[in-house]
C-alpha positions as CSV (number, residue, x, y, z in Angstrom):
1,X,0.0,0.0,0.0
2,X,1.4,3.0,-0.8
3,X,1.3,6.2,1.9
4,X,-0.4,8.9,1.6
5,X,1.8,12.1,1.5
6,X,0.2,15.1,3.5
7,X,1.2,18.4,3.8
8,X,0.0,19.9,7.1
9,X,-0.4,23.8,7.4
10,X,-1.0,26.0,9.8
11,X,0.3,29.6,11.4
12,X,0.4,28.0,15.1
13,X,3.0,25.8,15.6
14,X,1.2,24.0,18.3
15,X,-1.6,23.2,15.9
16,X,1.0,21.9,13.3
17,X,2.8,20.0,15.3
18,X,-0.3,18.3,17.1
19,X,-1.6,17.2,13.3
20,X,1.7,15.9,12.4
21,X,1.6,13.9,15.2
22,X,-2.0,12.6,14.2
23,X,-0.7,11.9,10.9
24,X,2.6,10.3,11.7
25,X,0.1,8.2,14.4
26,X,-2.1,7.2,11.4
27,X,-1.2,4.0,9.6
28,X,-0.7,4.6,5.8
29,X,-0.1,8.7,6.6
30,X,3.4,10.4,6.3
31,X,3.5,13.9,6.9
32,X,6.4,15.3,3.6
33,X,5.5,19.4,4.2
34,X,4.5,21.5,6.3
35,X,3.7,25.5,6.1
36,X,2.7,28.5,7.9
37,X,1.1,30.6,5.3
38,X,-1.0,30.0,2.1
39,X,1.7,31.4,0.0
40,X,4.1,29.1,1.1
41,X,1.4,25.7,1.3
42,X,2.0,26.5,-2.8
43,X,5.3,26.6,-2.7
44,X,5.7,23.7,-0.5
45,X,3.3,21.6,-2.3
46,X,5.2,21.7,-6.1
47,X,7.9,20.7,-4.5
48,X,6.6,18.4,-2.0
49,X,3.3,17.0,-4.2
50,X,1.4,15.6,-1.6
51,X,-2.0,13.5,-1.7
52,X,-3.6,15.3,0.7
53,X,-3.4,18.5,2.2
54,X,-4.6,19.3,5.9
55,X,-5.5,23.4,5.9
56,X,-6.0,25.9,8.3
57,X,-9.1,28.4,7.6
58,X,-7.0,31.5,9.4
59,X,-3.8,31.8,7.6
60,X,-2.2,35.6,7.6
61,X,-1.7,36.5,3.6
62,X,-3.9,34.0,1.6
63,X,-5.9,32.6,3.7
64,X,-7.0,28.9,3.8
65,X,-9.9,28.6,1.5
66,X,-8.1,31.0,-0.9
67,X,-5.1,28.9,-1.2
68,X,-7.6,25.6,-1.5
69,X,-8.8,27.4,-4.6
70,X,-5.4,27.8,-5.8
71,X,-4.2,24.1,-5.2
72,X,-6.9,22.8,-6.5
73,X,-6.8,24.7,-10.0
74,X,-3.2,23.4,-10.2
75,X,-1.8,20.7,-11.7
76,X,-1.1,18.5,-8.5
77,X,-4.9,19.1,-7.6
78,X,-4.4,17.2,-4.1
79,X,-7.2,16.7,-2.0
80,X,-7.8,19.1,1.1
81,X,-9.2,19.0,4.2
82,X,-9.8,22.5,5.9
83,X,-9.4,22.4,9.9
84,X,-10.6,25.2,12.0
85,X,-12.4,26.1,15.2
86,X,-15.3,27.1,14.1
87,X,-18.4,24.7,13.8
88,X,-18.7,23.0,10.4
89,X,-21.5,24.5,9.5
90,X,-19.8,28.0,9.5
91,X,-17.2,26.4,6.7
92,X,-18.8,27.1,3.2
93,X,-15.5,24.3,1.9
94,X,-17.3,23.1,-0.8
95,X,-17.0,26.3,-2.5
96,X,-13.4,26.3,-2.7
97,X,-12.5,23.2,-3.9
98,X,-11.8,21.3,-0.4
99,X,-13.4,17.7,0.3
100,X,-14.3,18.5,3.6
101,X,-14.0,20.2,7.1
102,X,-12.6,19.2,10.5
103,X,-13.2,20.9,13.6
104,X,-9.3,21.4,15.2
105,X,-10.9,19.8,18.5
106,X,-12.3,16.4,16.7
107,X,-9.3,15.7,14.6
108,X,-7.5,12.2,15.3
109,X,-6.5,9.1,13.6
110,X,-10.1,7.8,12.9
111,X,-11.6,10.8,11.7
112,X,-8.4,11.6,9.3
113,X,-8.2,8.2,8.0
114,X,-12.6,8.4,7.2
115,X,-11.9,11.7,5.7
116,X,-9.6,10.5,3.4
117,X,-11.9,7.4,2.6
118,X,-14.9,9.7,2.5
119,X,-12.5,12.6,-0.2
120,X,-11.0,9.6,-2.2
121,X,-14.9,8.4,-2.8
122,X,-16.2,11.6,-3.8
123,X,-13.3,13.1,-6.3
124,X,-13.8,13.7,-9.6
125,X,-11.5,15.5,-12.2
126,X,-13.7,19.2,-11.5
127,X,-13.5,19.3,-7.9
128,X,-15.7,17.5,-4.8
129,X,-19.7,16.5,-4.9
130,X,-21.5,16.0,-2.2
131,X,-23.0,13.0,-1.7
132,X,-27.1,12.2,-1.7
């Protein structure tokens, strides 16, 4: 089975370092990235190219859902999950390209590992659908 390759950003260090732990604790996960700024989750990704990438809403510069957008139109087009505090229904995500949304306080090894299941089930080639 191959890994998937996550890139993991986020302006606080203690939130990036608590989802790279998640990640690293997650079987089939490796973290190959991480960022503290929209602008430089682009840069990192080209170089980096991973599967998945795990997004903060508030990011100073481009902010989260901005720099979904931009990942998405790219070529790489990796899949990404935005994380915040805010309640998911406060997350339009679907607008921007991402496959979903994960409250900072619920994120763990299951609900990374269904969110990727959930994402890989739901891709196609122009962005995410929701399901019936």
């Amino acid at each position: 089975m191959d890994m998937v390759r996550v890139l993991v950003v986020d302006d606080e260090e203690i939130f990036r370092e608590a989802m790279a732990r998640v990640v690293t604790a997650t079987a089939g996960f490796v973290v190959v990235g991480s960022a503290t700024t929209g602008e430089e989750s682009l840069t990192v990704a080209g170089s980096a190219r991973p599967d998945l990438v795990l997004m903060d809403v508030n990011l100073p510069g481009i902010d989260g859902t901005e720099a979904t957008r931009m990942l998405r139109s790219a070529d790489l087009r990796p899949i990404v999950l935005l994380l915040s505090t805010y309640d998911e229904g406060d997350v339009d995500y679907f607008s921007c390209g991402a496959a979903g949304y994960i409250a900072k306080a619920a994120f763990g090894s299951d609900r990374l590992a269904e969110a990727w299941v959930s994402a890989i089930g739901r891709a196609d080639p122009d962005g995410f659908k929701e399901l019936p």
